[in-house]
C-alpha positions in Angstrom: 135.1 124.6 115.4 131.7 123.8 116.9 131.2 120.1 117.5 128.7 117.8 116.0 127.3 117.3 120.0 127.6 121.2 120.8 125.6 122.1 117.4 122.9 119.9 118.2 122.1 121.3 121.7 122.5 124.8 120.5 119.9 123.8 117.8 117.1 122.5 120.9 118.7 126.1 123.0 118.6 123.5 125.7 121.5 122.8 128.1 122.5 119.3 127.7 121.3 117.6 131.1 117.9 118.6 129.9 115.3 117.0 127.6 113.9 118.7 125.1 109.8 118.4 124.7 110.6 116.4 120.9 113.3 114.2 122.8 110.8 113.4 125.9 108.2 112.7 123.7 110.1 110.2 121.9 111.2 108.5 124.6 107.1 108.0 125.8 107.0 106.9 122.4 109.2 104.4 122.6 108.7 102.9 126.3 105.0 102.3 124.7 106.5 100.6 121.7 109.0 98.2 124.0 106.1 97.0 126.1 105.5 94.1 124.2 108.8 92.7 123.8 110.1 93.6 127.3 106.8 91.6 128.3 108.4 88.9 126.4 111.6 89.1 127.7 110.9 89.4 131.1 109.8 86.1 131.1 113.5 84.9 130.8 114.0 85.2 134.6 111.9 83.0 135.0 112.4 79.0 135.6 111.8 76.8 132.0 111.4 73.6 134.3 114.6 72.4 132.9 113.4 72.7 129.1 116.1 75.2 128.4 119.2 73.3 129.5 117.6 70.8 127.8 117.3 72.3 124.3 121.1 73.6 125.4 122.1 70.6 125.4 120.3 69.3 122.3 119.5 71.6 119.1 120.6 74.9 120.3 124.0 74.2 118.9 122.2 73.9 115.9 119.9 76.5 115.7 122.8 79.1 116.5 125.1 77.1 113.7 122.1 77.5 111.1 121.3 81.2 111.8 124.6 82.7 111.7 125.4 80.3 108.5 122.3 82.0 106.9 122.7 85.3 108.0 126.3 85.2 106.6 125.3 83.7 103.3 122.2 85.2 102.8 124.0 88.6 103.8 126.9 88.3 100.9 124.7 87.3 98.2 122.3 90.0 98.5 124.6 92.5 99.3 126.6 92.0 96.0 123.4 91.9 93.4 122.4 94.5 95.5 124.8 96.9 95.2 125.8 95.5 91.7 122.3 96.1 90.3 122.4 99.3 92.1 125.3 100.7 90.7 124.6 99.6 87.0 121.5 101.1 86.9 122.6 104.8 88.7 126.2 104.9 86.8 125.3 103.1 83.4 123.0 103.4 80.1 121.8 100.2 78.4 118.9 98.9 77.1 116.3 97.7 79.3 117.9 100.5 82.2 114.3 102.2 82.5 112.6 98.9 82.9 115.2 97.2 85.6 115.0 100.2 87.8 111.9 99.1 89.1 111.7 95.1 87.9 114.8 94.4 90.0 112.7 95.9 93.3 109.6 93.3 92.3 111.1 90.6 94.4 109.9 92.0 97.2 106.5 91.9 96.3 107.2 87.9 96.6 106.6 86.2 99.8 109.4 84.0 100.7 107.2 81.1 102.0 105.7 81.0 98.4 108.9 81.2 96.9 109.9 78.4 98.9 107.2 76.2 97.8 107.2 77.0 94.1 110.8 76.0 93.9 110.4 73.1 95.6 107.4 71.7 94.3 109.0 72.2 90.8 112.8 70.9 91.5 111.7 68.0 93.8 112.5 64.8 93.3 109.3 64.1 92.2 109.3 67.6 90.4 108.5 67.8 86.5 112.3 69.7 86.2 114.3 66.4 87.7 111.2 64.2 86.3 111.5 65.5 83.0 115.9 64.8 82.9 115.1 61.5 83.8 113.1 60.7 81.7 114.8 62.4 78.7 118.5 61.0 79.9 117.6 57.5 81.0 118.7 58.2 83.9 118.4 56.8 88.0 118.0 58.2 91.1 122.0 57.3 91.3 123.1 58.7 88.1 122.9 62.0 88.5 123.1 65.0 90.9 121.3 68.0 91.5 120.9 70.5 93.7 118.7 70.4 96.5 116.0 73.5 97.7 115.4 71.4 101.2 118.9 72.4 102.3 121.0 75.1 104.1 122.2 76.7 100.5 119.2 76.2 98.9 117.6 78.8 102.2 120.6 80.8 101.3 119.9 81.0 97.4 115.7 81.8 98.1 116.0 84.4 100.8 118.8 85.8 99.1 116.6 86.3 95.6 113.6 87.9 98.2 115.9 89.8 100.3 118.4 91.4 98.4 116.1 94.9 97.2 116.8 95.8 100.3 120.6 96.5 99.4 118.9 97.5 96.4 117.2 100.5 96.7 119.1 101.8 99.2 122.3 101.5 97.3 120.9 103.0 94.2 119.3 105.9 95.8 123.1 106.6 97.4 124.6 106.1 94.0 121.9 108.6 92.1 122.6 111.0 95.1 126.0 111.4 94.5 128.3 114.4 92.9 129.3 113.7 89.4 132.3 116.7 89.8 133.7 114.3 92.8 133.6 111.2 89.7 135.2 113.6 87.1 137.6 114.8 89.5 138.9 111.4 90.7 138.6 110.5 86.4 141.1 113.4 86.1 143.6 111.6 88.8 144.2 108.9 86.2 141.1 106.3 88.0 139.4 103.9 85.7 135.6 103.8 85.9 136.5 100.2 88.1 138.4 102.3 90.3 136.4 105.5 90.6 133.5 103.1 91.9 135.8 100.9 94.2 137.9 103.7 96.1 134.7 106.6 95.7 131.6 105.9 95.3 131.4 102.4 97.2 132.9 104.7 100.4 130.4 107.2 100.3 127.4 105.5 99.7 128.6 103.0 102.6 126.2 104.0 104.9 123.1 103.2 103.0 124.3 99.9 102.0 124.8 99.0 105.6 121.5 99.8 106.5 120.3 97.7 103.7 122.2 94.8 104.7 121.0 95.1 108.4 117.2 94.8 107.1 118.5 92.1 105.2 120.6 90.2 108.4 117.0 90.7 110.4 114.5 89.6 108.0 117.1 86.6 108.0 116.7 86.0 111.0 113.1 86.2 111.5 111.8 83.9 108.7 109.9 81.6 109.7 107.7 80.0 106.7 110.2 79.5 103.9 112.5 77.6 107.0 109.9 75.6 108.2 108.7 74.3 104.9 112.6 73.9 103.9 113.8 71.7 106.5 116.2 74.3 108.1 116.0 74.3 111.8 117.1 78.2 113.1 116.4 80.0 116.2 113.2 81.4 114.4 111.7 77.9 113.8 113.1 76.6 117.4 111.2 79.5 119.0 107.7 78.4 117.3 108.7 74.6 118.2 109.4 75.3 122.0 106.1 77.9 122.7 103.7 76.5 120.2 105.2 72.4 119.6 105.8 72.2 123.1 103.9 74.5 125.3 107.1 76.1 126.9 106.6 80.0 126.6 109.3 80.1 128.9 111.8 78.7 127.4 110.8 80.2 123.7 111.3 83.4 125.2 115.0 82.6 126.3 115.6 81.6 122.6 114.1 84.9 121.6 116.2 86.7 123.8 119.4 85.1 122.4 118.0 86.0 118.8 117.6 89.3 120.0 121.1 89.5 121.3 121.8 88.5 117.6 120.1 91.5 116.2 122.1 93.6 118.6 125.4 92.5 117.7 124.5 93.1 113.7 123.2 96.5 114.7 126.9 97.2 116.8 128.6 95.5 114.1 126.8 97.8 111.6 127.6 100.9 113.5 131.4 100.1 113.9 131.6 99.4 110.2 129.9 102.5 109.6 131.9 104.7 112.5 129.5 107.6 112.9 130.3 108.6 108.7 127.6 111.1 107.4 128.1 112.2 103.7 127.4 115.6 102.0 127.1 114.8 98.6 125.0 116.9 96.3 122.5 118.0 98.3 121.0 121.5 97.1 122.1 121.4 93.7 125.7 122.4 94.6 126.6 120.3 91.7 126.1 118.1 89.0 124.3 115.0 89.6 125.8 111.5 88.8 125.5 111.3 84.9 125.0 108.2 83.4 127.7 106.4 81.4 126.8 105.0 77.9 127.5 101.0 76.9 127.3 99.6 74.2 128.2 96.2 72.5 129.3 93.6 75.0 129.2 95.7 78.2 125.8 96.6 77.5 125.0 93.1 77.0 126.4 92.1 80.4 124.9 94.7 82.4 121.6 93.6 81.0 122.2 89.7 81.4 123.2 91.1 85.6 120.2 92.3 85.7 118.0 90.2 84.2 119.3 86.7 86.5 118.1 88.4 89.5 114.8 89.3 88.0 114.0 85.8 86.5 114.7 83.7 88.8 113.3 85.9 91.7 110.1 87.0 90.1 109.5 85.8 86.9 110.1 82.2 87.2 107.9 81.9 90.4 105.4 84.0 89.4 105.1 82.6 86.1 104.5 79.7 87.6 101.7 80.8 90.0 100.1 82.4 86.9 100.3 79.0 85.4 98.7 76.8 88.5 96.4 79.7 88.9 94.9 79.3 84.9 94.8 75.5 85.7 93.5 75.3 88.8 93.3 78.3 91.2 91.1 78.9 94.5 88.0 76.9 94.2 86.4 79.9 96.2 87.3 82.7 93.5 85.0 85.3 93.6 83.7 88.5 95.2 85.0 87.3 98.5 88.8 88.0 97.2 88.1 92.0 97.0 87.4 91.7 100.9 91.0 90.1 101.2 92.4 92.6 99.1 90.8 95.7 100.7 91.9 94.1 103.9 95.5 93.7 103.3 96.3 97.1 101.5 93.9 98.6 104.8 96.4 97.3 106.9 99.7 97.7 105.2 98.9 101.3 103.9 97.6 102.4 107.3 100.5 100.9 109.1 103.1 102.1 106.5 101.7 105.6 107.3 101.6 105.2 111.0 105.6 104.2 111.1 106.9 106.9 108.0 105.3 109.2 110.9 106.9 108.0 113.7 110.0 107.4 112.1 110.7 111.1 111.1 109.6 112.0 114.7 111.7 109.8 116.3 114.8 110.8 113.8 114.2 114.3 114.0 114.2 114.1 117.8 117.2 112.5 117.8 118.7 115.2 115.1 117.3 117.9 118.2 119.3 117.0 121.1 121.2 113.5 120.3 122.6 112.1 123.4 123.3 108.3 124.6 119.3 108.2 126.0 116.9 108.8 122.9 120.1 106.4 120.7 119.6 103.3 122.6 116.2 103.8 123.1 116.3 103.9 119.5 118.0 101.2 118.9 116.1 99.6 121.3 113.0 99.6 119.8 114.3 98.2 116.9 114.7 95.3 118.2 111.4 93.7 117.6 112.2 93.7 114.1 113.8 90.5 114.6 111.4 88.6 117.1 109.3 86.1 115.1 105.9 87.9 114.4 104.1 85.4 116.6 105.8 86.1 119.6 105.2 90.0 119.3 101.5 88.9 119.0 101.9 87.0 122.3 103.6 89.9 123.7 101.0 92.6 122.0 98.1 90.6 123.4 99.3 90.1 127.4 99.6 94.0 128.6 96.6 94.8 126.3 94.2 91.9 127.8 95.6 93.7 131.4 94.2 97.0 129.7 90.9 95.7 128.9 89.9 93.6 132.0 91.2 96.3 134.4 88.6 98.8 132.1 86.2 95.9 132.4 86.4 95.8 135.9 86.2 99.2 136.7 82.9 100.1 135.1 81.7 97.3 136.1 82.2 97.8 140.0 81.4 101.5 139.2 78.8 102.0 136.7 77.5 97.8 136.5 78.2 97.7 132.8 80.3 95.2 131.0 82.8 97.0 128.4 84.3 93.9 127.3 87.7 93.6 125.0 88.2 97.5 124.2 91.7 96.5 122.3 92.5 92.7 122.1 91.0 91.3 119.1 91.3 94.5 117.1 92.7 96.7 114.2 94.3 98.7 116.7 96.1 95.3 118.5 97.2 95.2 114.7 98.6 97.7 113.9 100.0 97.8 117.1 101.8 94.7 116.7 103.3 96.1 113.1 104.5 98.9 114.7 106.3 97.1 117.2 108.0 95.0 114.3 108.5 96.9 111.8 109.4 100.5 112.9 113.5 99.0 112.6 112.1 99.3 108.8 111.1 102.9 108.3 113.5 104.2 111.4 116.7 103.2 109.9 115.9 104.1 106.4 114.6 107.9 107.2 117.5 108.0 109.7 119.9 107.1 106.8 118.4 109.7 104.6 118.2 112.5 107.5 122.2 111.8 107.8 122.5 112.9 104.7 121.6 116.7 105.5 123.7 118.6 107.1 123.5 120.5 110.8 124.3 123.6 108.5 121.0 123.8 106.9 119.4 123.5 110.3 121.4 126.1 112.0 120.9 128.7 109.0 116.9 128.0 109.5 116.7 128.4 112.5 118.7 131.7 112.3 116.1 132.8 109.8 113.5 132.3 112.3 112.3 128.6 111.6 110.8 126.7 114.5 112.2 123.1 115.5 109.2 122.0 113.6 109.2 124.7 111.5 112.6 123.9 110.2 111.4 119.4 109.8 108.3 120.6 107.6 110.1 123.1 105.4 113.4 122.4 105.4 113.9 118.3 106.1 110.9 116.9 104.9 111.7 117.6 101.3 115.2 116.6 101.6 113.9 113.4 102.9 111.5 112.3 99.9 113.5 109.7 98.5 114.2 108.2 102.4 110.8 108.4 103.0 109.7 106.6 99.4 111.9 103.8 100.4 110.7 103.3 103.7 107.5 103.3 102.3 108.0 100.4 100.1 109.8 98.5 102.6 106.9 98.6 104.9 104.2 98.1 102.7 105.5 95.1 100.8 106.4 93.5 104.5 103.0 94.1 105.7 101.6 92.7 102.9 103.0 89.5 103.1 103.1 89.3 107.0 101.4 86.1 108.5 102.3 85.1 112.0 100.7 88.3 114.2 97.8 88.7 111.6 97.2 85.3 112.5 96.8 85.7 116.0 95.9 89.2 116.0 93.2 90.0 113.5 89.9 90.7 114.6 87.3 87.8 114.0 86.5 87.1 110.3 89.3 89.9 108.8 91.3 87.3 106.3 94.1 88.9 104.1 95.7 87.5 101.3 98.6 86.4 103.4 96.5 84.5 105.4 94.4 82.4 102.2 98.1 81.8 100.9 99.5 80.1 103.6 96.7 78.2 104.9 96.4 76.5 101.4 99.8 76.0 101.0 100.3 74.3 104.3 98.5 71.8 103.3 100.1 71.3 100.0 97.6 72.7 97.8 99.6 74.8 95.7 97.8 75.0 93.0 94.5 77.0 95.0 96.9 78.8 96.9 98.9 80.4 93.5 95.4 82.4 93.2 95.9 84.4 96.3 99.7 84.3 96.0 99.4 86.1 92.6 96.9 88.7 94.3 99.8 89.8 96.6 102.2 90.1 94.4 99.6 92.1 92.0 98.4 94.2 94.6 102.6 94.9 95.5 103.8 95.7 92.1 101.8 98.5 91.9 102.9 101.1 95.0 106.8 99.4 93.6 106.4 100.8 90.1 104.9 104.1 91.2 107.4 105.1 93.9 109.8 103.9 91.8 109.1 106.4 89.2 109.0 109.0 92.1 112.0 108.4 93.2 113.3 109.4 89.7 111.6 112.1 89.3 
């Protein structure tokens, strides 16, 4: 039988020490997309001045402690509503399925820094929930306890509540993938519906729910407003400290080339738990797709209650509560000005999601072509960035593209005498640049997921029939790939939307986004104008979730 390695290359007709023109163009692709962080890391070889053993010897031990202590928490308690949610909503019928399929993905239209800060500001101390028991009980600051957001658990419990529609939709797009003849069958061997799930369907739709729980370990890791307003000192918040606190870029890139060696060890970890397993489940209509089990009475009950906590206390609550400040208060400057902010951030999150759903399929498909040790740890490699702190991408975005611009400057003007100033820095194209850069780990792994779902067969018979490489990606993969490709695009979207640090630095002079109005009025502890434009992005982010949704579905 014809390997997985000897298929490939007989699918490019290349030998296998050559490149074939998708698989050198990818890697151009991605040696463009690793110039900002290698500029950033390079800097490690150079001297700190001492500030690193320093911080070695003070809170590194405790920025490594808190990370992995969040990753690990954060990880398990998104993975299981994830894939509980995900599972009750492919496999079951109950009242209120319809609804949840798409409520329980509205958490991600919730910036975690906003979360953050509702939940504190309302269970506080100084709150009106631990006011209110107080006052009711009688009681003092000594007679009672209760559990504290400003803490390592209570970062655990908030990301989690953001984070865990990653597992989600991934999860549940596995599950509604899935052969209902394989369930039957395994029904048929005496397997309880328990068991059927535990020893079938959890196996095979393993690999998505990895890949879910890797976005999940990286956007861990790369918080940075939510940890900073909580108290919780991580490698994220100690890389802002050293370079922006302390003016020691030097030393902040050594702590973001130790994150990064984080990110690398979830991604090998991932792929050993994995171990290379692609499933053929149902894909063109070979047979029956998963059929839907109906409850009733106190299972249905249950299944609605699971679904419900999730939803409440990661939407509803919070955003409630925004809606509330926002009717009491709100942005002094409401107005016409806040359609500017909106058009800006769905500009920049729609364009970008478009630019990396591209490039992701590309990059995949070239992969798919030829395979091979180069074009997978370039891959991998790229996907780094998605767990350097957005700040520090800028920095590294804005160094070999300020280069660009005052070599262009210089030649015309020693050439021609005219002056063509900052061609990229300070532009849309620095932007989206910079998103590209740290969120392609987004798009790439979920397409990639989804293109390991179709098997080397279909290729082979296309491209018997005739087909083109590309012939056989528009016609033949691209369909396949819808549901992938819907996912990924509400990954990146709803990121992009809520992104802060590089559109910070990065945006072009006067070009606010919502992001931007929410945090700068929240930093400075005016929650009550900031729950305007907080409500905006989670309006504007509901939207594309219910719609794709539906797609997905359909």
């Amino acid at each position: 039988m014809m390997s997985t390695i000897d298929l490939k290359h007989r699918l490019s007709g290349l030998p296998r020490w050559r490149l074939s023109p998708w698989t050198a163009v990818a890697v151009l692709i991605i040696a463009i997309i690793l110039l900002p962080v290698v500029t950033v890391l390079s800097r490690v070889f150079v001297s700190s001045g001492g500030v690193w053993a320093q911080l070695a010897d003070t809170v590194l031990p405790l920025y490594v402690q808190n990370s992995l202590i969040m990753v690990g928490g954060v990880l398990t308690l998104a993975t299981i509503i994830g894939v509980t949610t995900g599972w009750l909503v492919a496999a079951y019928d109950f009242p209120g399925r319809r609804v949840f399929e798409w409520a329980l993905m509205l958490p991600m239209a919730m910036p975690a820094y906003v979360i953050a800060y509702v939940y504190f500001d309302r269970l506080s101390y100084w709150g009106p929930v631990q006011t209110w028991l107080r006052g009711f009980f009688g009681w003092d600051r000594s007679d009672y306890w209760f559990p504290q957001m400003a803490s390592l658990p209570g970062a655990v419990f908030l990301m989690a509540l953001v984070l865990y529609p990653y597992v989600y939709l991934l999860s549940r797009a596995a599950f509604l993938s899935q052969s209902q003849d394989m369930m039957d069958s395994a029904r048929a061997l005496g397997h309880s519906r328990a068991s059927v799930f535990r020893r079938v369907a959890l196996p095979m739709a393993w690999p998505a729910i990895a890949a879910g729980a890797a976005f999940v370990a990286m956007e861990t890791l790369a918080e940075y407003g939510a940890m900073v307003h909580l108290g919780v000192q991580t490698m994220t918040t100690g890389i802002f400290r050293t370079w922006f606190g302390r003016g020691a870029p030097v030393a902040a890139s050594q702590l973001a080339a130790l994150l990064v060696c984080f990110v690398a060890t979830a991604f090998f970890i991932e792929r050993v738990i994995r171990g290379g397993r692609r499933f053929d489940t149902n894909r063109g209509g070979r047979s029956r797709s998963l059929k839907r089990m109906q409850l009733g009475g106190g299972q249905a009950t249950m299944a609605a209650v699971i679904c419900t906590v999730p939803v409440l206390l990661g939407f509803l609550l919070p955003a409630g509560e925004l809606l509330r400040l926002s009717i009491i208060a709100g942005d002094p400057f409401w107005g016409p000005r806040f359609f500017a902010f909106i058009r800006n951030s769905i500009t920049l999150a729609g364009g970008a999601a478009a630019i990396l759903i591209c490039l992701a399929i590309f990059l995949s498909y070239a992969r798919r072509q030829q395979g091979g040790m180069a074009i997978s740890g370039a891959m991998q490699a790229a996907s780094m960035g998605y767990a350097m702190p957005g700040a520090v991408i800028a920095v590294g975005v804005l160094v070999p593209l300020g280069y660009f611009d005052n070599a262009v400057d210089s030649f015309m003007r020693g050439n021609f005498g005219v002056s063509t100033g900052l061609l990229l820095s300070g532009t849309i194209v620095a932007l989206m640049f910079a998103y590209v850069v740290r969120y392609l780990a987004v798009a790439l792994k979920t397409v990639d997921t989804a293109f390991q779902r179709i098997p080397y067969s279909m290729d082979d018979a296309a491209r018997n029939l005739g087909e083109s490489p590309s012939g056989v990606l528009m016609r033949v993969h691209v369909p396949l790939l819808r549901r992938g490709v819907l996912a990924a695009a509400i990954f990146v979207f709803a990121d992009i939307m809520k992104e802060l640090p590089a559109t910070i630095i990065l945006r072009p002079f006067n070009f606010d986004t919502l992001a931007i109005r929410t945090f700068r009025l929240a930093q400075d502890g005016r929650l009550e104008e900031a729950s305007t434009s907080a409500l905006l992005i989670v309006l504007v982010g509901i939207l594309p979730v219910i719609i794709l949704s539906r797609a997905m579905n359909r």
